[in-house]
C-alpha positions as CSV (number, residue, x, y, z in Angstrom):
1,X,-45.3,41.9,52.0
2,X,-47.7,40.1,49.8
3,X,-47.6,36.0,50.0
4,X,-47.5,34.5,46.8
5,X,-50.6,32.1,45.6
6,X,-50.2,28.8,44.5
7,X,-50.2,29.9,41.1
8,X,-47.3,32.2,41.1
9,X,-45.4,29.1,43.6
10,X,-46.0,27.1,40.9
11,X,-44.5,29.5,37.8
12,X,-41.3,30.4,39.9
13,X,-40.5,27.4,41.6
14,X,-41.4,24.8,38.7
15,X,-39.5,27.3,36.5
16,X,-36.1,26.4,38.5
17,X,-37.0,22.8,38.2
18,X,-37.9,22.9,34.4
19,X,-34.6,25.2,33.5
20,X,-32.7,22.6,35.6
21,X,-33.7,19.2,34.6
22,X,-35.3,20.1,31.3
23,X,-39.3,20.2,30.6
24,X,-39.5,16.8,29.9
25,X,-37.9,15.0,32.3
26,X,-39.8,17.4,35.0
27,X,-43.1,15.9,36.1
28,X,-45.8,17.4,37.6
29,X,-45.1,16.1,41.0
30,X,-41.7,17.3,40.5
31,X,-42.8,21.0,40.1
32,X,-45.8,20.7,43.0
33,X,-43.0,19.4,45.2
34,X,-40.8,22.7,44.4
35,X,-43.4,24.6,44.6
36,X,-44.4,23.1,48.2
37,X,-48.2,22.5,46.7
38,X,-50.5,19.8,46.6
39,X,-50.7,18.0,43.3
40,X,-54.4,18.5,42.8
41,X,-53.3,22.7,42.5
42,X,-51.6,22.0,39.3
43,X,-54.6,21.4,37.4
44,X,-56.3,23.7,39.5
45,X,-54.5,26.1,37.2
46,X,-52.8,24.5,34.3
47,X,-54.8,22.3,31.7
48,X,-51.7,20.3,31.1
49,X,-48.2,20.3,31.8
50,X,-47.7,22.1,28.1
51,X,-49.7,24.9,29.0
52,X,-47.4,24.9,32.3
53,X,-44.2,25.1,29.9
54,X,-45.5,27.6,27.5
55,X,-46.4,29.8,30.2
56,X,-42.9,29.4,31.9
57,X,-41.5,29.9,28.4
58,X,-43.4,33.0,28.6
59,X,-41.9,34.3,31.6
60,X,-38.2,33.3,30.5
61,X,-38.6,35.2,27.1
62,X,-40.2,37.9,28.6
63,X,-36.3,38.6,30.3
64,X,-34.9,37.7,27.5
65,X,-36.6,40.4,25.8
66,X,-35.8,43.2,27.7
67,X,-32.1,42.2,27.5
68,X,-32.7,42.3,23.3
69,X,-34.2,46.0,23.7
70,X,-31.2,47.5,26.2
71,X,-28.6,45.8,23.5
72,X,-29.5,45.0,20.5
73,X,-32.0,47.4,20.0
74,X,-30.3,50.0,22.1
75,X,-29.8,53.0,19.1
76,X,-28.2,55.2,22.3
77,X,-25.3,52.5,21.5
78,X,-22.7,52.1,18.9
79,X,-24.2,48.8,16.7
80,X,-21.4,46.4,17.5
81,X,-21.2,47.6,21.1
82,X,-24.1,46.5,21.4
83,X,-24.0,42.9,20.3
84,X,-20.9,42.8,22.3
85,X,-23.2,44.0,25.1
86,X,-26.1,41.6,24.0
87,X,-23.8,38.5,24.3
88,X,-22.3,39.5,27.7
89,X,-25.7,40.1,29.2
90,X,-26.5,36.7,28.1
91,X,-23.4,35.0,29.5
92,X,-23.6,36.4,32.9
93,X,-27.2,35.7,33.6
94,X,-26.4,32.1,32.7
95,X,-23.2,31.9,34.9
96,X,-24.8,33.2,38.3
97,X,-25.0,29.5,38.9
98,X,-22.0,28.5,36.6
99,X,-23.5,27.9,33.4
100,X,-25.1,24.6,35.5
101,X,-28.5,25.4,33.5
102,X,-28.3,26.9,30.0
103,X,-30.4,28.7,27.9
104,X,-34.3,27.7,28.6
105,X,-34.9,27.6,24.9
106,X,-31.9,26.2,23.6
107,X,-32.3,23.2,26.5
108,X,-36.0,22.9,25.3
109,X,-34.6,22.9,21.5
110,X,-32.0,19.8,22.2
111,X,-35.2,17.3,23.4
112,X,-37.6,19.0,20.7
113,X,-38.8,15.4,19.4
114,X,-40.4,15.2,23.1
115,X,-42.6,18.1,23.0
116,X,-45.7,18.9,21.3
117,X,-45.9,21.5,18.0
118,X,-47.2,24.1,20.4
119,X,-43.8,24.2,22.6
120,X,-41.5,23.7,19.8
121,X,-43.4,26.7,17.9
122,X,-42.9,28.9,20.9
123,X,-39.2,28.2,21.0
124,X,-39.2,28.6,17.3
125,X,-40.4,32.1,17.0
126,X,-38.4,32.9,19.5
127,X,-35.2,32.2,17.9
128,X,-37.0,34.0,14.6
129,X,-37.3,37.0,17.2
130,X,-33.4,37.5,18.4
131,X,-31.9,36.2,15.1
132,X,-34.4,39.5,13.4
133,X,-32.8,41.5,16.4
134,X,-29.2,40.5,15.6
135,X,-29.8,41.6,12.4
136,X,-31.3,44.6,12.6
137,X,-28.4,45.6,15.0
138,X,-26.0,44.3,12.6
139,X,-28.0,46.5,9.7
140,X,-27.3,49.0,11.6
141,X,-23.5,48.3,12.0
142,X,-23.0,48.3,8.2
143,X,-24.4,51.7,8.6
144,X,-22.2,53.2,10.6
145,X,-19.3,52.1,8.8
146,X,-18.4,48.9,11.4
147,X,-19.3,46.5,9.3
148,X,-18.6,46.8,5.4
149,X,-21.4,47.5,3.1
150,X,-21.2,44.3,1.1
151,X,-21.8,41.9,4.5
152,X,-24.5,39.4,4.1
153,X,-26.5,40.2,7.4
154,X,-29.1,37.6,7.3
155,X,-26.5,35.0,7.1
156,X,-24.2,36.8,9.9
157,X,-27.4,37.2,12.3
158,X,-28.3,33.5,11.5
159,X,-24.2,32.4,12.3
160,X,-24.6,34.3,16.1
161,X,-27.7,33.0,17.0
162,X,-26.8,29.5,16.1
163,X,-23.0,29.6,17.4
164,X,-24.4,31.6,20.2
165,X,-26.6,28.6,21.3
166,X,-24.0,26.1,20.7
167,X,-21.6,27.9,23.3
168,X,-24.6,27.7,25.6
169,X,-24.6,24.3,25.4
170,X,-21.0,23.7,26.0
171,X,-20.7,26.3,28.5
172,X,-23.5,24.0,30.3
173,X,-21.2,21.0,29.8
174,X,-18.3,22.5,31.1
175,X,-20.2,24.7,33.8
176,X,-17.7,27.1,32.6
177,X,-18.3,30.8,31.1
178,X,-15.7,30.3,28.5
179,X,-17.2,28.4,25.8
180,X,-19.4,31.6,25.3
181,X,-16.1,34.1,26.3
182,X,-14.3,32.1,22.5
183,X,-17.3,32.5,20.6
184,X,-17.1,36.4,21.4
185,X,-13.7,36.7,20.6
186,X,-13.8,34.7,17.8
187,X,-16.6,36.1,16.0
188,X,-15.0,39.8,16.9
189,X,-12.2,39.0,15.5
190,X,-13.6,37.5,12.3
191,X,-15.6,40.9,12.1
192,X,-12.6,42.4,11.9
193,X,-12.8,45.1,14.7
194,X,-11.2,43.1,17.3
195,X,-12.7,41.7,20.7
196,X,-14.1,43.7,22.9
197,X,-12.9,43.0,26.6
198,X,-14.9,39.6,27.8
């Protein structure tokens, strides 16, 4: 088995930290310390602790991505199916430490004012990126016949993505699921086709 370098001890362990405590209140000591490094590594391989969080951001989206192409971009799947899918997949790789860290982007979103343009753009497209997914699943709900012909999908995609985050958040709060398990059966509900099991 291959032992990792200080590099990759850096990205995974300071990736924990960062998703736990937030970027900003993570130093670099805090990450070397995780990472069971010396300090002096850290700029061995990172110009600064932004290039740190954009490549850790990176990593996180790069997950989160795959999870958008096996729902909401999942044609094999009925359109709504998949969004129901979408938000499930979500929920349950934030619980498997009870919703104790919530979304990467979303945390890194709620301290925005402490970050520099270059972070905040990152977490900005990628927002642009699963709200255009939503829709284009939702698109392709009206479609089929799931949604009706006259919905306004642009404002629908933006309505998940945002309430969506917002049940993160609360989730985190609570370090409860549920938050995210309403949303779903709300939002179902308001579409009209009834809640899939959550």
């Amino acid at each position: 088995m291959n032992r990792l370098n200080n590099r990759e001890k850096l990205l995974i362990e300071g990736a924990r930290v960062v998703h736990k405590h937030g970027l900003s209140a993570t130093s670099v000591r805090d990450i070397t310390t995780a990472a069971g490094v010396p300090l002096g590594s850290f700029t061995n391989h990172f110009p600064s602790k932004d290039a740190f969080g954009l490549e850790v951001l990176e990593r996180y989206r790069s997950r989160s991505e795959a999870e958008v192409q096996a729902t909401l971009l999942n044609d094999q799947l009925r359109p709504l199916d998949r969004l129901s899918a979408y938000i499930d997949s979500a929920r349950d790789f934030l619980n498997q430490n009870q919703m104790c860290d919530g979304c990467l982007c979303g945390n890194i979103s709620a301290e925005a004012n402490e970050h520099s343009d270059e972070i905040v753009d990152r977490v900005v497209r990628a927002f642009a990126d699963d709200e255009r997914s939503i829709a284009y699943c939702l698109w392709a709900a009206v479609e089929a016949g799931e949604l009706p012909p006259d919905t306004d999908v642009e404002d629908l995609a933006g309505f998940v993505l945002s309430s969506l985050q917002g049940a993160f958040l609360v989730a985190k709060v609570r370090r409860s699921p549920e938050p995210v398990n309403r949303f779903k059966r709300v939002l179902f509900a308001r579409l009209g086709t009834g809640c899939p099991e959550v």
